[in-house]
N, CA, C, O and CB atoms as a CASP TS submission, in Angstrom:
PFRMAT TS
TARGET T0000
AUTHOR 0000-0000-0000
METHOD Language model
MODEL 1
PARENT N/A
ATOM      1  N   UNK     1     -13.380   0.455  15.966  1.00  0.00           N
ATOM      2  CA  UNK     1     -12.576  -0.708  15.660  1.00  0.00           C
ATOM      3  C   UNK     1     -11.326  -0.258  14.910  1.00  0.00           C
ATOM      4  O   UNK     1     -11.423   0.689  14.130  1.00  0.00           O
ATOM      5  CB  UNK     1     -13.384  -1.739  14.833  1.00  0.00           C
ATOM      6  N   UNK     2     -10.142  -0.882  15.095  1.00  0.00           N
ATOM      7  CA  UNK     2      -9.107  -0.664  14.850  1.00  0.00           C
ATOM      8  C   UNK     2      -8.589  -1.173  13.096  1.00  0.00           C
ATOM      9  O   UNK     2      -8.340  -2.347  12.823  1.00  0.00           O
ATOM     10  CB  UNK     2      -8.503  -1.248  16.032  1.00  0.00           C
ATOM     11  N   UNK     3      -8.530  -0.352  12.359  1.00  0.00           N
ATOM     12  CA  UNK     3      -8.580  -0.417  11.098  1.00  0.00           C
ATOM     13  C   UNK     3      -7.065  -1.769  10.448  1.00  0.00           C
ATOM     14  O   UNK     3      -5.972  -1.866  11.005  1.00  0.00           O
ATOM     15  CB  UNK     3      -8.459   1.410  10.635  1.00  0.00           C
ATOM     16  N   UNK     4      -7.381  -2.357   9.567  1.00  0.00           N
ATOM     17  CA  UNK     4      -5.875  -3.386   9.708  1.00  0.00           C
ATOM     18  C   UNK     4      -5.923  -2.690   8.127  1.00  0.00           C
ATOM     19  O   UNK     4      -6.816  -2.445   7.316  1.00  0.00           O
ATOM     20  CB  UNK     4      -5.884  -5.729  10.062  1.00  0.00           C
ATOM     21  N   UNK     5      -4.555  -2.537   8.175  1.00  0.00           N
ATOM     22  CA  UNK     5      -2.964  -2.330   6.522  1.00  0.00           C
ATOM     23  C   UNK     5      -3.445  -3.588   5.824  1.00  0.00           C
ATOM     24  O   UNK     5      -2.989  -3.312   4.714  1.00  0.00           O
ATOM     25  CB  UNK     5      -0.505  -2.642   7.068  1.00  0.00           C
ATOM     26  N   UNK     6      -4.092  -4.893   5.636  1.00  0.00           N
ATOM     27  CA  UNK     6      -3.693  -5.827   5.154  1.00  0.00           C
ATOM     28  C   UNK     6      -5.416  -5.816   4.286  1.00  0.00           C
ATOM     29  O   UNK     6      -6.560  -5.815   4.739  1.00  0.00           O
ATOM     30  CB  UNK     6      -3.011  -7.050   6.284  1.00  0.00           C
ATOM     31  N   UNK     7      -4.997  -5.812   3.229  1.00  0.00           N
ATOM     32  CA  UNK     7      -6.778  -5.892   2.426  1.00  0.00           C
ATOM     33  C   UNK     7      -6.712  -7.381   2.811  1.00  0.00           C
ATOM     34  O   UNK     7      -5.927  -8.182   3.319  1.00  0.00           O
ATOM     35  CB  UNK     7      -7.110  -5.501   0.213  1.00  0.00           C
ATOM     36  N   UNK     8      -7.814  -7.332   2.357  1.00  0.00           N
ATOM     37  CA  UNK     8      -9.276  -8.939   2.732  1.00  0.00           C
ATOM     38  C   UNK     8      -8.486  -9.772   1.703  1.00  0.00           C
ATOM     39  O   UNK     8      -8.618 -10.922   2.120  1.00  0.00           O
ATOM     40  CB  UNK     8     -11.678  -8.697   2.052  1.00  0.00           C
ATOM     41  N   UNK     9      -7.727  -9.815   0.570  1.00  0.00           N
ATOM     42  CA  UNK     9      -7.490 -10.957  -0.417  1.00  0.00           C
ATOM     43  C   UNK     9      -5.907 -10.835   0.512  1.00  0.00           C
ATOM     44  O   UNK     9      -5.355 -11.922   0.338  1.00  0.00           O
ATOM     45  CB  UNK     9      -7.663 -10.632  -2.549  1.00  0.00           C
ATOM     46  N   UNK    10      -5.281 -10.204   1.137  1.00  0.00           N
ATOM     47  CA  UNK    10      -3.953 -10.688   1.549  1.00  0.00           C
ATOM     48  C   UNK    10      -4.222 -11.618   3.207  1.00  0.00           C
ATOM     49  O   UNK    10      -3.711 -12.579   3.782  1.00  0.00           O
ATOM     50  CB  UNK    10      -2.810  -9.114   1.682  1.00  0.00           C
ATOM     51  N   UNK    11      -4.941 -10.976   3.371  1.00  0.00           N
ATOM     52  CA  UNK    11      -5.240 -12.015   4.850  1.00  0.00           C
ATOM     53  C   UNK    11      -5.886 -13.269   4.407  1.00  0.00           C
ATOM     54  O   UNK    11      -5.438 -14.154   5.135  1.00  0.00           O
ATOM     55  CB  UNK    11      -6.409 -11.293   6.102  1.00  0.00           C
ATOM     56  N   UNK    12      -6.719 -13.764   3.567  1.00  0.00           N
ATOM     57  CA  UNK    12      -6.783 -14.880   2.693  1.00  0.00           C
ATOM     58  C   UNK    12      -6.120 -15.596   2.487  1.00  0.00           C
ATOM     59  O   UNK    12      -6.185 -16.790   2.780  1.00  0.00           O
ATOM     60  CB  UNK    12      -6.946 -14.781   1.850  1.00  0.00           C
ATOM     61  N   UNK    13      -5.268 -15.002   1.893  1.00  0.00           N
ATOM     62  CA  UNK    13      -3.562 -15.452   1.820  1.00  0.00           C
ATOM     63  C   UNK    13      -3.389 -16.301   2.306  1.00  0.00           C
ATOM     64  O   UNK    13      -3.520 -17.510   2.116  1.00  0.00           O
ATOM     65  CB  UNK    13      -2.523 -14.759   2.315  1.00  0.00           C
ATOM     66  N   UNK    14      -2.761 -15.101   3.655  1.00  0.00           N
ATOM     67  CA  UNK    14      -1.936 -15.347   4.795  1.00  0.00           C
ATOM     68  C   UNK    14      -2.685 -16.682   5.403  1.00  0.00           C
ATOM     69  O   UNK    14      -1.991 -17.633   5.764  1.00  0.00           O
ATOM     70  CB  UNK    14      -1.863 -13.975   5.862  1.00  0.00           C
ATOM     71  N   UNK    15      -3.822 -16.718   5.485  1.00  0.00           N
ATOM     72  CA  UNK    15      -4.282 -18.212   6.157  1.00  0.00           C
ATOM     73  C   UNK    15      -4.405 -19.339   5.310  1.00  0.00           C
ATOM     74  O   UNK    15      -4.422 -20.492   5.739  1.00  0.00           O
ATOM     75  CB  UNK    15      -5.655 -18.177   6.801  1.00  0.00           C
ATOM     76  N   UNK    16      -4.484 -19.055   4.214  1.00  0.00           N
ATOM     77  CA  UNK    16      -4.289 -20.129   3.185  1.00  0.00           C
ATOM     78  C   UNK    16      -3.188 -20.921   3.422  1.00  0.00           C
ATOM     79  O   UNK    16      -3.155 -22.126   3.675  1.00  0.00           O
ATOM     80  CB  UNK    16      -4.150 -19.623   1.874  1.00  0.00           C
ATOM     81  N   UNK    17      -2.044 -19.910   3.288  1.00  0.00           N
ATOM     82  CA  UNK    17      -0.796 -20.410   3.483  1.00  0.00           C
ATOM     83  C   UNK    17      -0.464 -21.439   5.044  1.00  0.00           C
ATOM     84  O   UNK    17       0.147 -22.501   5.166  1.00  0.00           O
ATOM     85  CB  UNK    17       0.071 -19.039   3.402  1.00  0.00           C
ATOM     86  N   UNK    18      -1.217 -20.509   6.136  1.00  0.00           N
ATOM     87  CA  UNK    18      -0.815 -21.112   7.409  1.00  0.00           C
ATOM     88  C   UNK    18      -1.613 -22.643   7.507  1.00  0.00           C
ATOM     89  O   UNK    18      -0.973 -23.601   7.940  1.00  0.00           O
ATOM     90  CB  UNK    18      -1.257 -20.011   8.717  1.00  0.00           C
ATOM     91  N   UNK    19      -3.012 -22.805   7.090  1.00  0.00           N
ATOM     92  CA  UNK    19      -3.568 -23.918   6.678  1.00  0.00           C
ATOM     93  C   UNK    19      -2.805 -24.787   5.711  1.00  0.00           C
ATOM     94  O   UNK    19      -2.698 -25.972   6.026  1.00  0.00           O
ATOM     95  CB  UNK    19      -4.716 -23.584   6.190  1.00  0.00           C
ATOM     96  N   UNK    20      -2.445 -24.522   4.969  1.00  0.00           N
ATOM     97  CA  UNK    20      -1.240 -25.546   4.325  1.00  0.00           C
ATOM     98  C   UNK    20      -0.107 -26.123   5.436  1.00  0.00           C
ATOM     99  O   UNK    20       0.805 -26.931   5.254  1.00  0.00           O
ATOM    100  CB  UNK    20      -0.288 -24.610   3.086  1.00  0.00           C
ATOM    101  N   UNK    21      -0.296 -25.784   6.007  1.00  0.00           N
ATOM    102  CA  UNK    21       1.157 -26.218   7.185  1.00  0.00           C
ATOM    103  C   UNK    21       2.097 -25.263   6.734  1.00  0.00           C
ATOM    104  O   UNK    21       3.168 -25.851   6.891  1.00  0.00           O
ATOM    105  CB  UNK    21       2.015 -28.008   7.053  1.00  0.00           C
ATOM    106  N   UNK    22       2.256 -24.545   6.435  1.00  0.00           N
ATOM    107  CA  UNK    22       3.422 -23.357   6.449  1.00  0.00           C
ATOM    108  C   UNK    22       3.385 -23.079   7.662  1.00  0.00           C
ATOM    109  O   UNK    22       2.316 -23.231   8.254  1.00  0.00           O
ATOM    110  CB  UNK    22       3.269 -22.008   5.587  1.00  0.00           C
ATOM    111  N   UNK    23       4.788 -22.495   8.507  1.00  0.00           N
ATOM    112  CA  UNK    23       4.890 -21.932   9.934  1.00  0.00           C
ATOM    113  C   UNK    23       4.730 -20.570  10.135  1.00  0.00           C
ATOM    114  O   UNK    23       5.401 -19.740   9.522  1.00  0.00           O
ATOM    115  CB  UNK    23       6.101 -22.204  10.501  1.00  0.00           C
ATOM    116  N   UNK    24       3.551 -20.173  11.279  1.00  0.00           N
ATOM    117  CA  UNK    24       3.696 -18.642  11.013  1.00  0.00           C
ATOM    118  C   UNK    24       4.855 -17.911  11.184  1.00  0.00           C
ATOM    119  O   UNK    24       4.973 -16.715  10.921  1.00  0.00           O
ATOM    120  CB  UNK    24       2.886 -17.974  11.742  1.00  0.00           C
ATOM    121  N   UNK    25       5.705 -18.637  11.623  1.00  0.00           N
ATOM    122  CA  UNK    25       7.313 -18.021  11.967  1.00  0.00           C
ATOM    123  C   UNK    25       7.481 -17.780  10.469  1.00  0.00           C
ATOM    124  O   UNK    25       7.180 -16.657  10.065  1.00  0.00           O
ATOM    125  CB  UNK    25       8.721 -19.240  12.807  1.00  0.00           C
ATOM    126  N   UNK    26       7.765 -18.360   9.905  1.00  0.00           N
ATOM    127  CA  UNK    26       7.978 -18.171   7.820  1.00  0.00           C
ATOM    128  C   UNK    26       7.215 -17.179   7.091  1.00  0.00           C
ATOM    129  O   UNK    26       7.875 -16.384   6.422  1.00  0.00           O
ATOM    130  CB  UNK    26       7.387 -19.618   6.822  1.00  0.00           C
ATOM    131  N   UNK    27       5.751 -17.051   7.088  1.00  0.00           N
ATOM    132  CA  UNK    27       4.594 -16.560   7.032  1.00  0.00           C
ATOM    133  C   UNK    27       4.689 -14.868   7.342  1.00  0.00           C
ATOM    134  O   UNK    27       4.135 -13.908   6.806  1.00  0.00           O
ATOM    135  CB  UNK    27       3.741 -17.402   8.000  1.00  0.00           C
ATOM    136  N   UNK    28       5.302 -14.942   8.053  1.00  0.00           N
ATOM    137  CA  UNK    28       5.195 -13.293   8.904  1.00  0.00           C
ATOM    138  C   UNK    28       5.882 -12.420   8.243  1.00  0.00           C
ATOM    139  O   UNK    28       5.470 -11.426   7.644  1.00  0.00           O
ATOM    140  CB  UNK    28       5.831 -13.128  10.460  1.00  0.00           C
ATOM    141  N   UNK    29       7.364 -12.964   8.409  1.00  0.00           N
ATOM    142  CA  UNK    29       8.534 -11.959   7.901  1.00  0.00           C
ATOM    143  C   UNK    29       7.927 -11.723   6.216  1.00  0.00           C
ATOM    144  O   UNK    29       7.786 -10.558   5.845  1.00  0.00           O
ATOM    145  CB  UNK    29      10.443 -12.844   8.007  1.00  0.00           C
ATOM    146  N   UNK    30       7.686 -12.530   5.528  1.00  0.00           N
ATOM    147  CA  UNK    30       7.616 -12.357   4.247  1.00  0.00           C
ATOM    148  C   UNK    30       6.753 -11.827   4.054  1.00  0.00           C
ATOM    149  O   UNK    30       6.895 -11.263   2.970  1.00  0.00           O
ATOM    150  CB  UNK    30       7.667 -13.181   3.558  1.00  0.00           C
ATOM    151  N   UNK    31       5.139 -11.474   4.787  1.00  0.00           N
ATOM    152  CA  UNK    31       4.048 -10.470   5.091  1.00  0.00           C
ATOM    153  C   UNK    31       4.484  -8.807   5.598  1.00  0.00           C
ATOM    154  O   UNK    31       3.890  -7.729   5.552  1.00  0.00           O
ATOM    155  CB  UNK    31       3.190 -11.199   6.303  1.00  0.00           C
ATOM    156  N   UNK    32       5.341  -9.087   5.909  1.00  0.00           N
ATOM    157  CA  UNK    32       5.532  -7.740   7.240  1.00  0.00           C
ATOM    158  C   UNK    32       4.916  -7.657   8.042  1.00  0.00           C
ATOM    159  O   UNK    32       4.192  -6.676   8.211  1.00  0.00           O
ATOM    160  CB  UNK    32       5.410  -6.453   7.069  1.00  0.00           C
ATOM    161  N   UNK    33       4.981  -8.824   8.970  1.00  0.00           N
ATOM    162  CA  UNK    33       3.420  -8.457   9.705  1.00  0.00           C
ATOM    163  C   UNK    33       4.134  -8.963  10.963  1.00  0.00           C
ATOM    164  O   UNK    33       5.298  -9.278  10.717  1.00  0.00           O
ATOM    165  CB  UNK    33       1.663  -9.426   9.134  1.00  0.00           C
ATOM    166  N   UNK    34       3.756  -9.138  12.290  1.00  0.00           N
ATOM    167  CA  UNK    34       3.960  -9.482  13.245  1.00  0.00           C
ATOM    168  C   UNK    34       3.148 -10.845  13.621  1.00  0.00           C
ATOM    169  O   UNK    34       2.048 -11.131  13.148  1.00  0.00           O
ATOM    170  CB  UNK    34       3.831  -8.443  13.909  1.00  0.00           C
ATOM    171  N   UNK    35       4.012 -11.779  14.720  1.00  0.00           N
ATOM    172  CA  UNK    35       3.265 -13.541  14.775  1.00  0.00           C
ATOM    173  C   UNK    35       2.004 -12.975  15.528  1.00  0.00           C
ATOM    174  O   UNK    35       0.953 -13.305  14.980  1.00  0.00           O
ATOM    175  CB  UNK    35       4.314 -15.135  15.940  1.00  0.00           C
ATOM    176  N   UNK    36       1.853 -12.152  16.726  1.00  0.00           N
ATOM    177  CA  UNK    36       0.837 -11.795  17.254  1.00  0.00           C
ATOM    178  C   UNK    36      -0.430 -11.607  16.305  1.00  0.00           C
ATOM    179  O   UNK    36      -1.585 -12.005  16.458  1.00  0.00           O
ATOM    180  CB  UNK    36       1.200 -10.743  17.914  1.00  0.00           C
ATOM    181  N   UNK    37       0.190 -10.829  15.214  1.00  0.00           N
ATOM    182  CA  UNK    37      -1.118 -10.349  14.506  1.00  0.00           C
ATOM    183  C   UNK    37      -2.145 -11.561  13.594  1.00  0.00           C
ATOM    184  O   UNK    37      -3.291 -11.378  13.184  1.00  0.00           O
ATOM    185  CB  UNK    37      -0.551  -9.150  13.388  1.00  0.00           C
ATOM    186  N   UNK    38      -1.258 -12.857  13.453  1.00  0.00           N
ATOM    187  CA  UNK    38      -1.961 -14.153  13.044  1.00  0.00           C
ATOM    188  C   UNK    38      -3.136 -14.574  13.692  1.00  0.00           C
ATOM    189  O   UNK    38      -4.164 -15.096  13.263  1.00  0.00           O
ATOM    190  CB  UNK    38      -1.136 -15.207  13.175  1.00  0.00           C
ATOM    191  N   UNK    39      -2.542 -14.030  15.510  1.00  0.00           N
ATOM    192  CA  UNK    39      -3.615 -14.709  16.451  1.00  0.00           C
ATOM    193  C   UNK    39      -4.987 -14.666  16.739  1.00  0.00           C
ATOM    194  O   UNK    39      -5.461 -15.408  17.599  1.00  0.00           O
ATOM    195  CB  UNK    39      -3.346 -14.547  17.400  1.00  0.00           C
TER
END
């Protein structure tokens, strides 16, 4: 399995945030992360 850069409390985060209605378009750039990698 393909190892992910992002520890377990930042991907938390990241969906916290997208569950709030934040856009993953917004979400990403400020992660460094790519929209694919949300999916």
């Amino acid at each position: 399995m393909k190892k992910t850069r992002l520890t377990e409390s930042q991907i938390i985060r990241i969906l916290g945030e997208q569950e709030a209605g934040r856009r993953v378009a917004e979400i990403c750039p400020s992660h460094g992360i790519s929209q694919p990698t949300t999916h």
